[in-house]
C-alpha positions as CSV (number, residue, x, y, z in Angstrom):
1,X,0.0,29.8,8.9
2,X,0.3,28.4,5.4
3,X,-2.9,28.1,3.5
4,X,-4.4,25.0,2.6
5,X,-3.0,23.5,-1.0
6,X,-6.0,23.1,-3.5
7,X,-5.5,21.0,-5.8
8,X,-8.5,21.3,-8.4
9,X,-12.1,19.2,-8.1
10,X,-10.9,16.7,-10.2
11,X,-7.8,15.9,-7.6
12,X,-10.5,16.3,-5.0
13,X,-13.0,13.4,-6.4
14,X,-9.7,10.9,-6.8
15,X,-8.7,11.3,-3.4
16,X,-12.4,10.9,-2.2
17,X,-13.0,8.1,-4.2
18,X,-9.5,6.7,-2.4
19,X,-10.5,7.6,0.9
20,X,-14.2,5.8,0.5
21,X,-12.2,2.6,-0.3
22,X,-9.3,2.7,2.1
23,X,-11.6,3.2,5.2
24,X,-14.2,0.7,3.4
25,X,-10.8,-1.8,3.5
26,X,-9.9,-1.1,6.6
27,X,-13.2,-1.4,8.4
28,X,-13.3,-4.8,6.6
29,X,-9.6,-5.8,7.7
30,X,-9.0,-9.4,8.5
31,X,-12.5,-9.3,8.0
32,X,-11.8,-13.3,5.5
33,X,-9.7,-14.6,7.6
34,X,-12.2,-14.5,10.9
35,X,-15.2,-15.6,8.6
36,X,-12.6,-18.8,7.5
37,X,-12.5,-19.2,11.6
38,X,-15.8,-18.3,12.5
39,X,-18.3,-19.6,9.6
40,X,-16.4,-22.6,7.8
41,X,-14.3,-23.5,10.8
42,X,-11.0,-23.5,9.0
43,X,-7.3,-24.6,10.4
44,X,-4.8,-22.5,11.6
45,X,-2.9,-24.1,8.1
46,X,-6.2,-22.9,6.0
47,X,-5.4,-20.0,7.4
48,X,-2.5,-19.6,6.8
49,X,-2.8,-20.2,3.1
50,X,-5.9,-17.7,2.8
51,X,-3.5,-15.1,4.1
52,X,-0.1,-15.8,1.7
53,X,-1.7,-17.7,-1.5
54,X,-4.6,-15.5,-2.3
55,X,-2.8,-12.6,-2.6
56,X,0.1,-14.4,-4.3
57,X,-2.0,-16.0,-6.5
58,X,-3.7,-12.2,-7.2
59,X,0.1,-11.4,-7.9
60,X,0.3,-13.3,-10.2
61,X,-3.0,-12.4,-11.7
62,X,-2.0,-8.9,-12.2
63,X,1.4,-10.1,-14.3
64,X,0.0,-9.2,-17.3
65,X,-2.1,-6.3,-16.0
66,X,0.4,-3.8,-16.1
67,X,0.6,-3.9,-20.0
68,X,-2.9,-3.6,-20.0
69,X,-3.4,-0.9,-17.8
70,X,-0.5,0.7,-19.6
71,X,-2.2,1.0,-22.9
72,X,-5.8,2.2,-21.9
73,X,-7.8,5.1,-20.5
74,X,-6.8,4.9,-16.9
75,X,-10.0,6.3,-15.6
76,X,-12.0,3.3,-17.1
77,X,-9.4,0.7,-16.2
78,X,-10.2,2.2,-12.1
79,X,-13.8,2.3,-12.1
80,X,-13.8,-1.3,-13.7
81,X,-11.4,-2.4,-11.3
82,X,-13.5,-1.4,-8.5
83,X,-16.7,-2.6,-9.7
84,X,-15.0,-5.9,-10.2
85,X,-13.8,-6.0,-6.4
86,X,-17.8,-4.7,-5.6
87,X,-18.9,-8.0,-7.2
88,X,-16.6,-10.4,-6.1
89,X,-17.0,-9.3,-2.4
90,X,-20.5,-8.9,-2.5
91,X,-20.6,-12.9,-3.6
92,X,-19.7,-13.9,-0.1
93,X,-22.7,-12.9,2.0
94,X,-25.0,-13.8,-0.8
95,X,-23.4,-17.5,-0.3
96,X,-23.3,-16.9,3.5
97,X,-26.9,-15.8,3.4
98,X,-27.6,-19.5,1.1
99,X,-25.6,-21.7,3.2
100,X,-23.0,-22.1,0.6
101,X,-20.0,-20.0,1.4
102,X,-16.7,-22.1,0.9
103,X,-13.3,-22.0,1.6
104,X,-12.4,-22.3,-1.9
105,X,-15.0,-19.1,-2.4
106,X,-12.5,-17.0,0.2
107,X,-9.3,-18.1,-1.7
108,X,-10.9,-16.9,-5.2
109,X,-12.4,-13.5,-3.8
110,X,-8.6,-13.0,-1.8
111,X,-7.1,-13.5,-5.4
112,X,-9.6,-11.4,-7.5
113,X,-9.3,-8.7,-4.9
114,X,-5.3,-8.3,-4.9
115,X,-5.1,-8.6,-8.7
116,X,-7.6,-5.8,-8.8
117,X,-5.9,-3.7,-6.3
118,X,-2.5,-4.1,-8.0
119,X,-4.2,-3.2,-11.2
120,X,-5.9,-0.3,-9.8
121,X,-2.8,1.5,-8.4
122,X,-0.9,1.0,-11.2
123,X,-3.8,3.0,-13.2
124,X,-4.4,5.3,-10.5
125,X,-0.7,6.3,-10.0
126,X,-0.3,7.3,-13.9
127,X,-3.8,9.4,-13.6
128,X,-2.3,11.0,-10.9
129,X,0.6,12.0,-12.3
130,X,-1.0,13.3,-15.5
131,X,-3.6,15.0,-13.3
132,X,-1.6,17.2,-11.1
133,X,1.4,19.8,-11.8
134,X,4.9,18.5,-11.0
135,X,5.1,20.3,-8.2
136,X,2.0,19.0,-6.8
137,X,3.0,15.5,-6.4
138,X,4.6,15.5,-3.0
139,X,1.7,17.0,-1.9
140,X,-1.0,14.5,-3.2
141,X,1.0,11.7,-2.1
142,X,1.3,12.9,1.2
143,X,-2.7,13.4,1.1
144,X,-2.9,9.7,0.4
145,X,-0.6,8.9,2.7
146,X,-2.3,10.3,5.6
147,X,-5.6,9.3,4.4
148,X,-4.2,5.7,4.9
149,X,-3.3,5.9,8.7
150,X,-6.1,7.6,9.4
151,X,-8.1,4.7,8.3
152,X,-6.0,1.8,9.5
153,X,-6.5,4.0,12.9
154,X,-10.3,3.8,13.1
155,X,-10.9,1.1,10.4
156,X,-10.0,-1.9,12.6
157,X,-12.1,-1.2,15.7
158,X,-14.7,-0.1,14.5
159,X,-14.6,-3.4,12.4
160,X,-14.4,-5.4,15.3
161,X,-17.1,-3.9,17.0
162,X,-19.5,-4.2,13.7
163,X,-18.7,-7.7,13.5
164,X,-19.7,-8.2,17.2
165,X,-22.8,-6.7,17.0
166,X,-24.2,-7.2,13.7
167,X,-22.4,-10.9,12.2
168,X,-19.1,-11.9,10.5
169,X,-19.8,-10.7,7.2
170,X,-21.3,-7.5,7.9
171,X,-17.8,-5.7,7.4
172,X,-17.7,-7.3,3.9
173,X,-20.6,-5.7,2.8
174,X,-19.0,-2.3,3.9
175,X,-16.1,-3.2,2.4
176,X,-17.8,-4.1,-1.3
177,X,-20.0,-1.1,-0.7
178,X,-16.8,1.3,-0.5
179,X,-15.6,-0.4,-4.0
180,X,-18.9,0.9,-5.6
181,X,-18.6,4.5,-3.9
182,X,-15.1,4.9,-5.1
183,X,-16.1,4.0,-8.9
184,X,-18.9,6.4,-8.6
185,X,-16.5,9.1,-7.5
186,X,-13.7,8.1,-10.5
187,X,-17.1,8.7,-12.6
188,X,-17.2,12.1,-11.1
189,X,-14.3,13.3,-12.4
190,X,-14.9,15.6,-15.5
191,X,-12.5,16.5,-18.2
192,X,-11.2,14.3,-21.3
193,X,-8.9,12.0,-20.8
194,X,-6.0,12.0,-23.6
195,X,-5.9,8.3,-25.0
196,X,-2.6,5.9,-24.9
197,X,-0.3,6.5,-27.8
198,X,-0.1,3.0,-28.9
199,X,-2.9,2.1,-31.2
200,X,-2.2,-1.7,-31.0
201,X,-4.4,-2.5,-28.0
202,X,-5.0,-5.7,-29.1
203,X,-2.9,-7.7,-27.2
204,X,0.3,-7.4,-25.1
205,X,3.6,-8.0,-26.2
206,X,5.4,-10.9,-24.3
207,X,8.4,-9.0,-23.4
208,X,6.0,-6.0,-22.0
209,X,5.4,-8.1,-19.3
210,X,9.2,-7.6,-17.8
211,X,9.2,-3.6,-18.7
212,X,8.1,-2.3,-15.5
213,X,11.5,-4.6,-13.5
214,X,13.5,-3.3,-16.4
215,X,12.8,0.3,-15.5
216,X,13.1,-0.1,-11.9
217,X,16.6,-2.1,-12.5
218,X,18.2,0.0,-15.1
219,X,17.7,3.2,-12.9
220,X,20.4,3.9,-10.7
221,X,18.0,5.8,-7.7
222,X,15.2,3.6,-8.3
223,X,16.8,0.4,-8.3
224,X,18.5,1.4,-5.2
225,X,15.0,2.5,-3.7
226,X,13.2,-0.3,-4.7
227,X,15.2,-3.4,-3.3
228,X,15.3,-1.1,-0.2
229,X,11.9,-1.2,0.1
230,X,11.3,-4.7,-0.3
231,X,13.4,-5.2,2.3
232,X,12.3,-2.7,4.8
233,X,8.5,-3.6,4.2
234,X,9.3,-7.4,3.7
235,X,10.5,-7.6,7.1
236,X,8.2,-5.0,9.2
237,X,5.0,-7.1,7.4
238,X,6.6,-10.7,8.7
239,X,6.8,-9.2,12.4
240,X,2.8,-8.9,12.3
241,X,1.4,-12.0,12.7
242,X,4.5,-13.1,15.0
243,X,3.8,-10.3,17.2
244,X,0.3,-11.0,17.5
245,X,1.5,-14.5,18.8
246,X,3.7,-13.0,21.2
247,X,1.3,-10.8,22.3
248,X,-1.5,-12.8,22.8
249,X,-0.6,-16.3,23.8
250,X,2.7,-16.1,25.4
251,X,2.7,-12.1,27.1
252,X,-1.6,-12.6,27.2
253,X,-2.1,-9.5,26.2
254,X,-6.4,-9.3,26.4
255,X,-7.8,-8.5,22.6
256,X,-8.5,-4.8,23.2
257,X,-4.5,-4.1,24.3
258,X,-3.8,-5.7,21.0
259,X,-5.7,-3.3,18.7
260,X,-5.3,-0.8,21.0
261,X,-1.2,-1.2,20.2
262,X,-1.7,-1.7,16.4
263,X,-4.8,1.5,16.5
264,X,-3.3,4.0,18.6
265,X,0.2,4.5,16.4
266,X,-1.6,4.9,13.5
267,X,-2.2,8.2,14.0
268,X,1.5,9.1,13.8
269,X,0.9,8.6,10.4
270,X,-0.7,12.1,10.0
271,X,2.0,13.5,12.0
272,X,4.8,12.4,9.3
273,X,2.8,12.7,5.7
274,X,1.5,16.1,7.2
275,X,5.1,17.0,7.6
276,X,6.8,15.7,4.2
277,X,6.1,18.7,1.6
278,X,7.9,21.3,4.4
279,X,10.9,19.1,5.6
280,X,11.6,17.9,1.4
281,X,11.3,21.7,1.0
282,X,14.0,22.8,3.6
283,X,16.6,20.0,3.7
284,X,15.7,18.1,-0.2
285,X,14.5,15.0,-1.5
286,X,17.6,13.1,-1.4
287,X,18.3,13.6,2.1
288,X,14.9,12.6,3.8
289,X,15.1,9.6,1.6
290,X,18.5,8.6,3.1
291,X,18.0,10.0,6.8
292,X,14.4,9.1,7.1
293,X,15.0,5.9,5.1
294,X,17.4,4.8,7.4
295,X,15.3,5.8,10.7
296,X,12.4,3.4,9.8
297,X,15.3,0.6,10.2
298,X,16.3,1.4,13.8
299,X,12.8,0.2,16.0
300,X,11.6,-2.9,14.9
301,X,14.4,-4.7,17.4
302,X,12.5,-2.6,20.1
303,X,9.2,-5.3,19.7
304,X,11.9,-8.5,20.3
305,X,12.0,-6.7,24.5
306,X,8.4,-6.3,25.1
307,X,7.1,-7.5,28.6
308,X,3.7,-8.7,30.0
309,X,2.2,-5.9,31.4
310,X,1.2,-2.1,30.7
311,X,5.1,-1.4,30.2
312,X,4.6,-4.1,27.6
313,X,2.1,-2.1,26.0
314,X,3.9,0.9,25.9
315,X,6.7,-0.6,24.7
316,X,4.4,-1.7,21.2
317,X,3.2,2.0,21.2
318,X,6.2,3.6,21.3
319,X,7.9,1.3,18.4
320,X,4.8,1.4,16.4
321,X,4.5,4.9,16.5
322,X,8.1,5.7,15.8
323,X,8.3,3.2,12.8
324,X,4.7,4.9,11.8
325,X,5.9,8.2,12.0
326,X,9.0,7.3,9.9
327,X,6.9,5.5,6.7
328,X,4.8,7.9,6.5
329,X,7.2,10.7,6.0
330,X,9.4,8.7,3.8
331,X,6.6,7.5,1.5
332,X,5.1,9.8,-0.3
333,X,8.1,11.3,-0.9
334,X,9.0,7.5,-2.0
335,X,6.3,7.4,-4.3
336,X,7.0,11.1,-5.7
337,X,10.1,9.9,-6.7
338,X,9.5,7.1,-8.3
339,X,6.3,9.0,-10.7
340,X,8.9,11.6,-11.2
341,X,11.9,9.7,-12.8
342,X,9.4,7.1,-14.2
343,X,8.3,7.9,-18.4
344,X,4.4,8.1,-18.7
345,X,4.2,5.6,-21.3
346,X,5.8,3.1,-18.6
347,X,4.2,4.3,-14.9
348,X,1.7,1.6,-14.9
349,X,4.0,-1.3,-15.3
350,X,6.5,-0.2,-13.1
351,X,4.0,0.4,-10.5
352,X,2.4,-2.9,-11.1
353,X,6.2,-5.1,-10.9
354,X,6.6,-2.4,-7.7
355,X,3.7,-3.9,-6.0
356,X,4.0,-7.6,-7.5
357,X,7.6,-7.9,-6.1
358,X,6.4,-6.4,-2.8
359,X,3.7,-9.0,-2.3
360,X,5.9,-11.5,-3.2
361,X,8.6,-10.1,-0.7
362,X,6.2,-9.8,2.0
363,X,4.8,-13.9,1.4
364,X,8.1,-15.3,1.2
365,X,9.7,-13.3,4.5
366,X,6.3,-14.0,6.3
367,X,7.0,-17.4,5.5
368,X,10.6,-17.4,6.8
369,X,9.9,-15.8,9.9
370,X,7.0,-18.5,10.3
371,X,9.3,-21.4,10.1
372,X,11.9,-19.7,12.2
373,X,9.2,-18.7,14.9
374,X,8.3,-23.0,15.0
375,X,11.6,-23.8,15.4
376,X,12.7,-21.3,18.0
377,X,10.0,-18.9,19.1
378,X,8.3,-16.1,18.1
379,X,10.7,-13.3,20.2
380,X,13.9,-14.7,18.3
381,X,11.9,-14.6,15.1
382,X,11.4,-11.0,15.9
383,X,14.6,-10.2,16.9
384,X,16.7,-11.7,14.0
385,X,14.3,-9.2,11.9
386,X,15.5,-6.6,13.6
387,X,18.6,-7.1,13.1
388,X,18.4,-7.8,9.5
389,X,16.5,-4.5,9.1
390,X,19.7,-3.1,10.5
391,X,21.5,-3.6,7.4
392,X,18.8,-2.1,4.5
393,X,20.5,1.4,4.8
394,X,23.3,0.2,3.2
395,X,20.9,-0.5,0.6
396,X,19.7,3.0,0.1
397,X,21.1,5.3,-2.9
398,X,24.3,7.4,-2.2
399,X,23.1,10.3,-4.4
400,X,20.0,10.7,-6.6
401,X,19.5,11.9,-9.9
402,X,18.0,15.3,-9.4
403,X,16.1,15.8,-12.8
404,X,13.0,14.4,-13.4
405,X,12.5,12.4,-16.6
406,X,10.7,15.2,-18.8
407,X,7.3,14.9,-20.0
408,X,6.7,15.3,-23.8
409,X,3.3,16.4,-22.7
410,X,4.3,19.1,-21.0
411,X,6.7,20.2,-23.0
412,X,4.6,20.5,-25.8
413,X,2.1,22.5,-23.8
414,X,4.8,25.0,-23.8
415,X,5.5,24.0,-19.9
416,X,9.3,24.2,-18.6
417,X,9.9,21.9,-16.0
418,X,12.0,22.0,-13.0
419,X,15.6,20.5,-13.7
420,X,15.7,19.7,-9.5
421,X,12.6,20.4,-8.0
422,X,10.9,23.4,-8.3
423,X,7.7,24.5,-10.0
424,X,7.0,24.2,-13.8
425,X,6.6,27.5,-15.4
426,X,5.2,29.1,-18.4
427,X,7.4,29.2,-21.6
């Protein structure tokens, strides 16, 4: 049996604080839309635009983040980022509590809240990468990664339940709560933190803006990876709310066989990040990103045949799980990739245009499938998604550049590092 990977304290306070948000998040999931519904009475249109221009809008917000976060202490930039989402979240039952909670309140918190998140893993991502070895990134991703399912699994119903029981913004509360025990874990992490090299902090630079796209773009694997991705997670994202349509008001699913469907394949997502460090060790990097890459294309069409029924339901478990299964194997060693042929001095932008461009993927195809869904229904909506999925391998790189971009860091430190792979040793 192979023996559990430690991967120091300070490792071990980042992915705490991670975990203390991500089930804080998903315990509060959906948790802005329902009080829109449920307190302030708003239209399925209201919404709608709570759900696509809050987080667009926070998207747009975090534009010039990435520079920013770029040039400064990460550790600061994630415990202010979280103290900032604390605040902003904590505003709504203090308004509820008053009588005053607004839907324009809800829009502003749903921008402040992505911008922040966008900013935060852009900062987080370049800690990471200068707080682990090399070879130790696969590994913490895949951490992460199963840390994520595990809350989307539990998070959701539990959330449901709270809300039942104890009011519609009590999951808000947990959710701001989490924010204020992750930045009290970032604060927990000892050991100095080596300062940007730029000493201009003063402002950023127009054209910094565009730096992060102009990484992604110029390299070959990345580029390749990238637009696959928007793609792939553009398309899976715009089936959601469709589904839930499907499900509910034309197969009438009852409530509890909805999360049920979207809870239960969650837990494939241990299954596939617990597996990604051994299968990248026997068959390689490049080859789980194309094989794997290409498997998380083939189920979505699967959701376009569901049937009333408890056939129905095992039809959603199946696909979810399989699709589940596949993501979470691929990412991590996805986002491995991506820190490893990605210059220190530029992770944080490139992160940041990485999850910009995916929020803005995600709006715009949610937003075609929604006007293809009115015109025809929501099953052909689903299905022309699966077919389009069909075609993003052909987006996926032929071969990848094996060598990591090298780390001046390390380098000075007298560390060799792996031309392919394998584990930095001591010159």
């Amino acid at each position: 049996m192979v023996a559990r990977r430690s991967l120091g304290r300070p490792f071990g306070w980042l992915w705490a604080s991670y975990a203390v948000s991500a089930y804080g998040s998903a315990l509060g999931f959906g948790a802005l839309p329902l009080i829109a519904v449920l307190v302030l009475d708003a239209s399925p249109a209201q919404v709608s635009a709570l759900s696509a221009v809050g987080p667009a809008v926070g998207a747009l917000i975090a534009l010039p983040l990435g520079p920013w976060v770029e040039f400064r202490r990460k550790r600061p930039v994630m415990i202010a980022m979280d103290l900032a989402r604390f605040a902003v979240m904590m505003t709504i039952p203090v308004a509820y509590a008053f009588g005053r909670l607004s839907f324009v309140q809800l829009l502003v918190v749903s921008a402040v809240v992505a911008a922040a998140k966008i900013a935060f893993g852009a900062a987080s991502g370049a800690y990471l990468k200068a707080l682990v070895r090399p070879d130790d990134l696969l590994v913490a991703n895949a951490r992460f990664e199963s840390t994520t399912w595990s809350s989307i699994a539990v998070g959701p119903p539990l959330g449901g339940a709270t809300i039942g029981l104890f009011g519609p913004v009590t999951t808000v509360v947990a959710d701001a709560l989490s924010y204020l025990l992750s930045a009290l874990g970032v604060t927990a992490i000892r050991g100095r933190e080596e300062p940007p090299r730029r000493t201009d902090r003063s402002r950023v630079r127009a054209g910094e803006l565009l730096d992060g796209w102009r990484h992604l773009l110029a390299h070959p694997g990345l580029r390749a990876l990238y637009l696959n991705q928007l793609l792939v997670s553009g398309l899976i994202m715009a089936t959601e709310p469709l589904l839930a349509v499907l499900l509910l008001r034309q197969l009438g699913f009852p409530p509890w066989q909805y999360g049920l469907a979207f809870a239960a394949p969650c837990l494939g997502g241990l299954i596939g990040s617990r597996l990604a460090r051994r299968v990248v060790a026997r068959y390689g990097q490049h080859r789980i990103l194309r094989t794997v890459g290409t498997l998380r294309a083939v189920w979505l069409i699967g959701l376009a045949f569901v049937q009333p029924g408890v056939a129905g339901l095992a039809t959603v478990i199946a696909v979810e799980l399989a699709i589940i299964i596949s993501m979470s194997l691929y990412n991590p060693v996805l986002a491995t990739y991506r820190l490893e042929h990605t210059p220190r001095d530029r992770i944080a932008r490139t992160l940041s245009a990485w999850s910009i461009s995916s929020s803005a993927a995600i709006a715009i195809l949610s937003a075609l499938g929604g006007l293809l869904a009115g015109a025809t229904s929501p099953r052909t909506a689903i299905a022309v998604a699966g077919v389009l999925i069909l075609a993003s391998p052909l987006l996926l790189p032929r071969r990848l550049n094996p060598a990591p971009v090298p780390d001046p860091e390390l380098a000075a430190a007298g560390v060799r590092q792996p031309a392919a792979g394998g584990s930095p040793e001591a010159g």
